[in-house]
C-alpha positions as a Markdown table, in Angstrom:
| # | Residue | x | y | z |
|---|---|---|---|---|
| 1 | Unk | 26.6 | 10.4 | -21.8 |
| 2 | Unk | 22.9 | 10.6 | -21.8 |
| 3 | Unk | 22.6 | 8.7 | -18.5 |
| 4 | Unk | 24.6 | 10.8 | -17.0 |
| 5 | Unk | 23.2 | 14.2 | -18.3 |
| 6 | Unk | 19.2 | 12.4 | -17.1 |
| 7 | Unk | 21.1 | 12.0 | -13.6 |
| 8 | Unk | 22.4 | 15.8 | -13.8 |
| 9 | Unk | 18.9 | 16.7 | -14.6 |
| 10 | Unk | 17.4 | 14.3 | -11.9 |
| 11 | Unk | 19.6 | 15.4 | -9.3 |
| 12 | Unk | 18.4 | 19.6 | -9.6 |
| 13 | Unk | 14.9 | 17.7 | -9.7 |
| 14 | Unk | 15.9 | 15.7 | -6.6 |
| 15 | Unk | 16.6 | 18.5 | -4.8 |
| 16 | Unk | 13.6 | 20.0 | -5.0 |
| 17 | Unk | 11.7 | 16.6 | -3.9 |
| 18 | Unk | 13.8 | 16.6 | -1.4 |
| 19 | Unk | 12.6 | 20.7 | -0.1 |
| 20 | Unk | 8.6 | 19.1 | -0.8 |
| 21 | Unk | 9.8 | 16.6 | 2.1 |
| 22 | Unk | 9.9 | 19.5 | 4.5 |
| 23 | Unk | 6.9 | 21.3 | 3.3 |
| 24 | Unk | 4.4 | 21.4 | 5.6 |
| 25 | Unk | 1.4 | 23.3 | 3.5 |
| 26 | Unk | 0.1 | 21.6 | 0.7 |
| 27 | Unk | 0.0 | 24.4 | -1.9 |
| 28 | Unk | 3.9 | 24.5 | -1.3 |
| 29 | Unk | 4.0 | 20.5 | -1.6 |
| 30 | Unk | 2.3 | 20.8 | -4.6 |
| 31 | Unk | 4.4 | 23.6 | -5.9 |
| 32 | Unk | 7.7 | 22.1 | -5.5 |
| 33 | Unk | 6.4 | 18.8 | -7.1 |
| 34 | Unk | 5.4 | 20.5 | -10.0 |
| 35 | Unk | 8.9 | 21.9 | -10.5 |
| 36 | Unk | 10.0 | 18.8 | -9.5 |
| 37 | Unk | 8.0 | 16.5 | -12.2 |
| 38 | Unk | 9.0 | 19.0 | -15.0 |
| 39 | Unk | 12.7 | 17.8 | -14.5 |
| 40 | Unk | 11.9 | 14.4 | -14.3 |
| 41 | Unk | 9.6 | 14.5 | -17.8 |
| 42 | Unk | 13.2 | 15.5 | -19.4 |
| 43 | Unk | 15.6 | 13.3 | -17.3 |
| 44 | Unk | 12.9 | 10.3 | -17.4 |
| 45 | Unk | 12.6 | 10.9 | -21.3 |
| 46 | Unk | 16.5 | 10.7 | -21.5 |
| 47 | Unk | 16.5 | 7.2 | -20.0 |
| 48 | Unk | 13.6 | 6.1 | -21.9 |
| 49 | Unk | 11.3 | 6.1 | -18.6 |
| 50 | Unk | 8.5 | 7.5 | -21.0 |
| 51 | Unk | 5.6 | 5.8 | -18.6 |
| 52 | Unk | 7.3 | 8.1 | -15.8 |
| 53 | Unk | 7.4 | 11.0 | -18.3 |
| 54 | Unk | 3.9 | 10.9 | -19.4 |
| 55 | Unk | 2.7 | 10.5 | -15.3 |
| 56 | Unk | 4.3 | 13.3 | -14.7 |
| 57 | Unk | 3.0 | 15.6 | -17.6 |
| 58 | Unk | -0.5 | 14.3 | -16.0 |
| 59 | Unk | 0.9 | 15.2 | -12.6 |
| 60 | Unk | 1.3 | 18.7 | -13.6 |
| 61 | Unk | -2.0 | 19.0 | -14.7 |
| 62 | Unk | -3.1 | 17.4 | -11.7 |
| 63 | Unk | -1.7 | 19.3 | -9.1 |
| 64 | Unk | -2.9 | 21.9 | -10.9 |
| 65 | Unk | -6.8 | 21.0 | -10.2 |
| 66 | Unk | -5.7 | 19.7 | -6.9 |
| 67 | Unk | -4.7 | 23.4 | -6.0 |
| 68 | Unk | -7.8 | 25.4 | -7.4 |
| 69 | Unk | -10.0 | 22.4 | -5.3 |
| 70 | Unk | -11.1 | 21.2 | -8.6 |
| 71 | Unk | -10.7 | 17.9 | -8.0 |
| 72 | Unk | -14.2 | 16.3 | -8.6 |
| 73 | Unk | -15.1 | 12.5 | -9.0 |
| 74 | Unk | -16.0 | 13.4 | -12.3 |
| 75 | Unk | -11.9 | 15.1 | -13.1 |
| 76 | Unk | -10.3 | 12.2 | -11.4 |
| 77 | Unk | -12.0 | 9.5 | -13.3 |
| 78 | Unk | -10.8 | 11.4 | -16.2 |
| 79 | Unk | -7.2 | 11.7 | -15.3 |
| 80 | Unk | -7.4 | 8.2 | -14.3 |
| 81 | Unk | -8.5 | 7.2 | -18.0 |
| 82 | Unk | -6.1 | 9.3 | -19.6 |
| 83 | Unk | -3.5 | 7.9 | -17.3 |
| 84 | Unk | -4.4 | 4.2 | -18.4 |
| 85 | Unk | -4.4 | 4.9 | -22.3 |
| 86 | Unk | -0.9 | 6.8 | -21.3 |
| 87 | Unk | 0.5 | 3.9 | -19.8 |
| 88 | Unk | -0.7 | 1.3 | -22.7 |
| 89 | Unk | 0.7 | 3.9 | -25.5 |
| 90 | Unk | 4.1 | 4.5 | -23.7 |
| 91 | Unk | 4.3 | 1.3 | -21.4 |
| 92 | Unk | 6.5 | -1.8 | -22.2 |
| 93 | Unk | 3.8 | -3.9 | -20.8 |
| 94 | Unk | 6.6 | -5.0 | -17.6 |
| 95 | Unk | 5.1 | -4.3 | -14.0 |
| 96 | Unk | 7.6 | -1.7 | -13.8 |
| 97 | Unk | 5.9 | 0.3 | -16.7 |
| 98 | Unk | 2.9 | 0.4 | -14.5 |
| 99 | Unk | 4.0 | 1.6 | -11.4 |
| 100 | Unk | 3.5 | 5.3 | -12.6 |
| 101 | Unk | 0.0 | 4.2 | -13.0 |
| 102 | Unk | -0.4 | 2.9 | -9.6 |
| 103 | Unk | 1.0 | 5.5 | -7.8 |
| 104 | Unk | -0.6 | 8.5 | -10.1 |
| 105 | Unk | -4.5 | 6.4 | -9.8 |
| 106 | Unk | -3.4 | 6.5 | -5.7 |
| 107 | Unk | -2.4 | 10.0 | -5.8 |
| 108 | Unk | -5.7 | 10.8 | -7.8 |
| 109 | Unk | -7.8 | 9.2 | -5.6 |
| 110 | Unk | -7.1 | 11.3 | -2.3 |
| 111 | Unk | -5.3 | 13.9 | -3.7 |
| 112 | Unk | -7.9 | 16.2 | -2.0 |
| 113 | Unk | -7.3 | 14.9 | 1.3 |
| 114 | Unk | -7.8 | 18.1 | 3.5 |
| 115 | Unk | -6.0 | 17.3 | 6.3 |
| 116 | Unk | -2.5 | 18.0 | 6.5 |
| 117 | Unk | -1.4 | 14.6 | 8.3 |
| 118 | Unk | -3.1 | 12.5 | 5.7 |
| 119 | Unk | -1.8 | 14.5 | 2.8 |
| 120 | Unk | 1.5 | 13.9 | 4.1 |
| 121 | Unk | 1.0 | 10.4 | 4.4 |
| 122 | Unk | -0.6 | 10.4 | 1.0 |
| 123 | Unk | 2.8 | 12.5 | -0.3 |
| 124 | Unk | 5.4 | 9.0 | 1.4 |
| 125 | Unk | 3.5 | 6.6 | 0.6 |
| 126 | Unk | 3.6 | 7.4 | -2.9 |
| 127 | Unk | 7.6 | 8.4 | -3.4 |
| 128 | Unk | 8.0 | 4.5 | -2.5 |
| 129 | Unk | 7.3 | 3.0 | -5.6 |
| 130 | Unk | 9.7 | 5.4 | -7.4 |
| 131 | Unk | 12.6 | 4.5 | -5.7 |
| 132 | Unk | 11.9 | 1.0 | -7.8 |
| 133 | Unk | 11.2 | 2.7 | -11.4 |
| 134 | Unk | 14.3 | 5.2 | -11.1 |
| 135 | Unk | 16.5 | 2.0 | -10.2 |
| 136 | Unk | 15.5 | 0.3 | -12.9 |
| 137 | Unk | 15.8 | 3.1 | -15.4 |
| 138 | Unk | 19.4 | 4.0 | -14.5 |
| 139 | Unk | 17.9 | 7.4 | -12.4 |
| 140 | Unk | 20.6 | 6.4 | -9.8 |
| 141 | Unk | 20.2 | 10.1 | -8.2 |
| 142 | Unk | 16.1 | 9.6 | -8.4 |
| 143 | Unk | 16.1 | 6.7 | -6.4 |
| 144 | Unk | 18.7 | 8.0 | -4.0 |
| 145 | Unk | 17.1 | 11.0 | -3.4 |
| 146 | Unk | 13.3 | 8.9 | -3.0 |
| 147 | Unk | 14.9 | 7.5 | -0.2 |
| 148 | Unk | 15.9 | 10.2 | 0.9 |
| 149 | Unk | 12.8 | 12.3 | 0.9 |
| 150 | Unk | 10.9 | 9.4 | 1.9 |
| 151 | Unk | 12.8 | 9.5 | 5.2 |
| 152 | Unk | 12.4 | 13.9 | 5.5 |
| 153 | Unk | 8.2 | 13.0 | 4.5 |
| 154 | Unk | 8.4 | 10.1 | 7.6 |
| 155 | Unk | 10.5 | 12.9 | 9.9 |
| 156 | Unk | 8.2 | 15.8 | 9.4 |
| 157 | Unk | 5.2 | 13.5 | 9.9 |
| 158 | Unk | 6.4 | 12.7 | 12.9 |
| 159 | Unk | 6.8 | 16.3 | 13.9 |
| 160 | Unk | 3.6 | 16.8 | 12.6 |
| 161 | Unk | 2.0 | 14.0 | 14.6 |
| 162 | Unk | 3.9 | 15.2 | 17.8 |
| 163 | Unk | 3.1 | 18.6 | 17.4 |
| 164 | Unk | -1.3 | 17.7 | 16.7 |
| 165 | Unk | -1.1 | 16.0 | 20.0 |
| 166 | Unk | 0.6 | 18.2 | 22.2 |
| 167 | Unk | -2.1 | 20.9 | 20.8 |
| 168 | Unk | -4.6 | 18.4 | 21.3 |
| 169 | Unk | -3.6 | 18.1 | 25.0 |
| 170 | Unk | -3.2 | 21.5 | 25.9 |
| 171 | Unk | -6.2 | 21.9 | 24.6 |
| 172 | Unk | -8.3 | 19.6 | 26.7 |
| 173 | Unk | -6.2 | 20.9 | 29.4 |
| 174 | Unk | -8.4 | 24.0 | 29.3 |
């Protein structure tokens, strides 16, 4: 019962990953992951995920600093530490434990990225390891719904890519 009630939860929370995917501004990304990693503490808690849990209390926090431009070397070596003494407490010591580490330390380190491209690259590239740590820890509607929003981050790239160079052009057309 609690796997399915963590899926429930996941799924409401996958939904809202899913809406970040098609976000094009960054204080909306941001926004809609923060509801989005509040779910997932609970659901991830449920399944006993509690590396996932813990990375996305600190991804709160995070995104946070990230949106007030707080985001100083100083901060983000911080939040890398804490992360790392996170994963040790609450980690199983499997590969899989760490991957919340990996992709939070990413995150971290160019979450301040000012250009919209590269934050959206930043945004996909960091779902992908997910899909793996949901799988293994029964979030069946998490890693459906990574997938998912991996492939609506990859689509609105695109757009955005398509739509940068066509300004680009007309641009140099004048």
């Amino acid at each position: 019962m609690q796997v399915i009630i963590a899926n429930i939860i996941d799924f409401i929370a996958s939904m809202v990953q899913i809406w970040s995917g098609v976000e094009k501004k960054k204080a909306r990304i941001l926004i809609c992951q923060t509801i989005q990693f509040g779910m997932q503490i609970v659901s991830m808690t449920l399944l006993g995920g509690y590396t996932a849990a813990v990375s996305n209390a600190l991804s709160i926090v995070r995104n946070i600093i990230c949106y007030k431009d707080l985001a100083t070397w100083p901060v983000k070596i911080i939040l890398i530490i804490v992360q790392f003494i996170l994963s040790v407490i609450f980690g199983d010591g499997t590969v899989v434990s760490w991957l919340p580490f990996i992709v939070c330390t990413v995150y971290i380190l160019f979450m301040d990225i000012r250009d919209p491209i590269g934050f959206k690259i930043l945004s996909t590239a960091t779902f992908i390891p997910w899909i793996v740590y949901f799988f293994v820890f029964r979030s069946y509607t998490g890693a459906f719904f990574a997938v998912v929003t991996t492939i609506a981050n990859i689509v609105t790239l695109t757009q955005m890519i398509q739509k940068k160079k066509k300004d680009e052009a007309a641009e140099a057309a004048q």
